[in-house]
C-alpha positions, 0 to 999 in steps of 0.5 A: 705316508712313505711305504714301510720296509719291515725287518722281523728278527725270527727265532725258533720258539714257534717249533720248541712250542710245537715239540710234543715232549721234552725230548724233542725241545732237548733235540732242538736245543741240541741243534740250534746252531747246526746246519742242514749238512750237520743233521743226521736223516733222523733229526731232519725228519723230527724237525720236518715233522714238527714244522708240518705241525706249525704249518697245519696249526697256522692254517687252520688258525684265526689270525688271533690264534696265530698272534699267539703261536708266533711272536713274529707274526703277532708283532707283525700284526700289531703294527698292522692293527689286525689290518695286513692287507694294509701291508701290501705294499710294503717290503718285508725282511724275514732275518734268521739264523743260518741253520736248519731250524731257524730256515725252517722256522722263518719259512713258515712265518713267510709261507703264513704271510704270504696266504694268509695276509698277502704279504711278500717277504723275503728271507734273509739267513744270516751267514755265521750267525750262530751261537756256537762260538764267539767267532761265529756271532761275531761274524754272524753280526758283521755280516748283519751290520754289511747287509743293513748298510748296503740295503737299508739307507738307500731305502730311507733316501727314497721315502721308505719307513724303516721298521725293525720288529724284534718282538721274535728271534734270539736274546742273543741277537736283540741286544745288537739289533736295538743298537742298530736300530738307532742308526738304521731304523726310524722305529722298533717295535716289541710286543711281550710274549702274549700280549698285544699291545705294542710297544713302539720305540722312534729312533733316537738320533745316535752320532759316532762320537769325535773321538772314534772318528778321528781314531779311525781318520789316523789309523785309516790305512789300518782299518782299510785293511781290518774292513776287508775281512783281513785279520792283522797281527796283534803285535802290528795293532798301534797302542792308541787303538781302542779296544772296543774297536777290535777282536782278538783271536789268539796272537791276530786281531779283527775288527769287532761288531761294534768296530765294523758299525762304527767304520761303516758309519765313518767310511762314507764321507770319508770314501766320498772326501778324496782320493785317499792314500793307497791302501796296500804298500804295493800301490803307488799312485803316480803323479798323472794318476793324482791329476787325473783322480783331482775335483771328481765328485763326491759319487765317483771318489766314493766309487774309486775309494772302493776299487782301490780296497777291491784292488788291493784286496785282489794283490793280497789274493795273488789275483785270485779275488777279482770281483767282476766290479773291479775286472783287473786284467791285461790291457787288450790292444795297444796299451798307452805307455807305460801302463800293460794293465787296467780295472773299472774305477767305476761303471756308470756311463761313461765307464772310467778305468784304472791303467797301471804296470808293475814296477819291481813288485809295486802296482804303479797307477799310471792313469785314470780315464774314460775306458779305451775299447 
């Protein structure tokens, strides 16, 4: 049997079951979405004191116990039938919010996990997922949506069992959570309050319709641009834009939740097809380069599809943004002619790089080949 990779979604009813009045629920109510830096010392140490409480509770609980303080850990152990150490080998994934409470909360679900099931989960504070502003948990849901795309189907490719435990955590965030279920997860499981039987819901197979994609295959240059985090002017948005697919915030728009799953869904084959069209107007491929970039595999199209968003996002930076995968730089020796510059189209063995020279302000791609040291 595949091992099994468990995402458990954590909320903070396990300290709002621990405050000893009304007037430390209403605190943390209050604070629910600030961060560390955001909380005076007193209201730090009220949140630290309850945690002491939760953790000695923990400790000193029979694991029928701690299936009733802590949704998280009881949906955890329903899939274990009471059995964790069945778990060892499994990877685990604790995602909470990014603020002071839910970090505290999750850290006691894993330091419970790790002594008293030996189990080893890592924590996972989502950036900007707050409820605070619509702003924020839109953000906050993109960057849950990146992170499940970057981990999560290299995982299933490898044998693993993806497992979404949303018996814990947030309202807020369940709605989406199940959504992404259906793309990312092979099953959901839920257990209701205090009960212990669990509820297992397969992954029912969910296909990006036709439509969408061949929306975003026509406007594909625009949402080169809305995927890397650039806002666009409303006034630049084409009518025949769905309107599920973006997010206004006054006179720009961005890509909303649901435009960002559907890209990430759309993006692969897309990137991995073809050389695709640059993605900025300063970027100007030349005939050599269009040569040198024709029949590469599907790997490497997909890897120089990302440089060129990487490079363009770097133009838009005035060179400020340089991740280290993209590495554009001055050519260091005798440059080939016409080309004064370079950057990594990809780092597998044999490293490949893009030469290039500035040309009235456009960035003329002038080849691509195995890196010259």
């Amino acid at each position: 049997m595949p091992r099994n990779v468990m995402v458990t979604t954590c909320g903070t009813s396990l300290l709002t079951n621990a405050a000893r009045d009304d007037a430390q629920r209403k605190l943390l109510r209050e604070i629910a979405n600030a961060g560390e830096s955001d909380l005076t010392t007193e209201q730090r140490s009220v949140v630290d004191a309850l945690a002491d409480v939760c953790r000695q509770r923990l400790e000193q609980s029979d694991l029928p116990t701690a299936r009733r303080l802590s949704a998280e850990i009881n949906g955890l152990m329903g899939f274990y039938n009471n059995q964790p150490a069945g778990g060892k080998g499994d990877t685990h994934y604790l995602l909470h919010t990014d603020t002071y409470v839910g970090e505290a909360a999750a850290k006691l679900i894993q330091e419970y996990l790790e002594q008293q099931a030996q189990l080893r989960p890592e924590l996972l504070a989502v950036k900007n997922l707050r409820t605070d502003t619509l702003e924020n948990f839109h953000a906050g849901l993109g960057e849950i949506i990146r992170w499940c795309q970057e981990n999560l189907p290299a995982q299933r490719q490898a044998g693993a069992h993806l497992v979404f435990n949303l018996s814990g955590g947030f309202k807020s965030i369940q709605g989406w959570m199940q959504t992404l279920g259906m793309f990312y997860a092979d099953e959901m499981i839920y257990i209701f309050e205090d009960q212990k039987e669990l509820l297992r819901i397969p992954r029912v197979p969910v296909n990006i319709d036709a439509a969408s994609a061949e929306q975003i295959k026509r406007r594909l240059p625009l949402f080169r641009r809305l995927a890397a985090a650039t806002t666009v002017k409303a006034s630049e948005l084409p009518a025949d834009i769905a309107e599920v697919f973006v997010y206004r915030l006054g006179d720009e728009v961005e890509l909303s939740p649901w435009g960002k799953l559907v890209w990430e869904q759309v993006k692969g084959d897309l990137y991995a097809s073809a050389l695709l069209e640059p993605p900025d107007e300063r970027i100007v491929y030349s005939d050599k380069f269009r040569r040198a970039a024709a029949g590469r595999t599907r790997d490497e199209f997909a890897m120089l599809n990302e440089r060129l968003d990487d490079f363009a996002a770097y133009l838009r930076s005035k060179g400020q943004n340089n991740p280290r995968r993209l590495d554009a730089k001055p050519f260091k020796g005798k440059a080939p002619p016409p080309s004064t510059h370079e950057f990594d189209a990809w780092a597998k063995r044999p490293a490949w790089r893009v030469f290039f020279h500035d040309e009235g302000g456009k960035k003329i791609l002038d080849d691509l080949r195995e890196g010259m040291h």
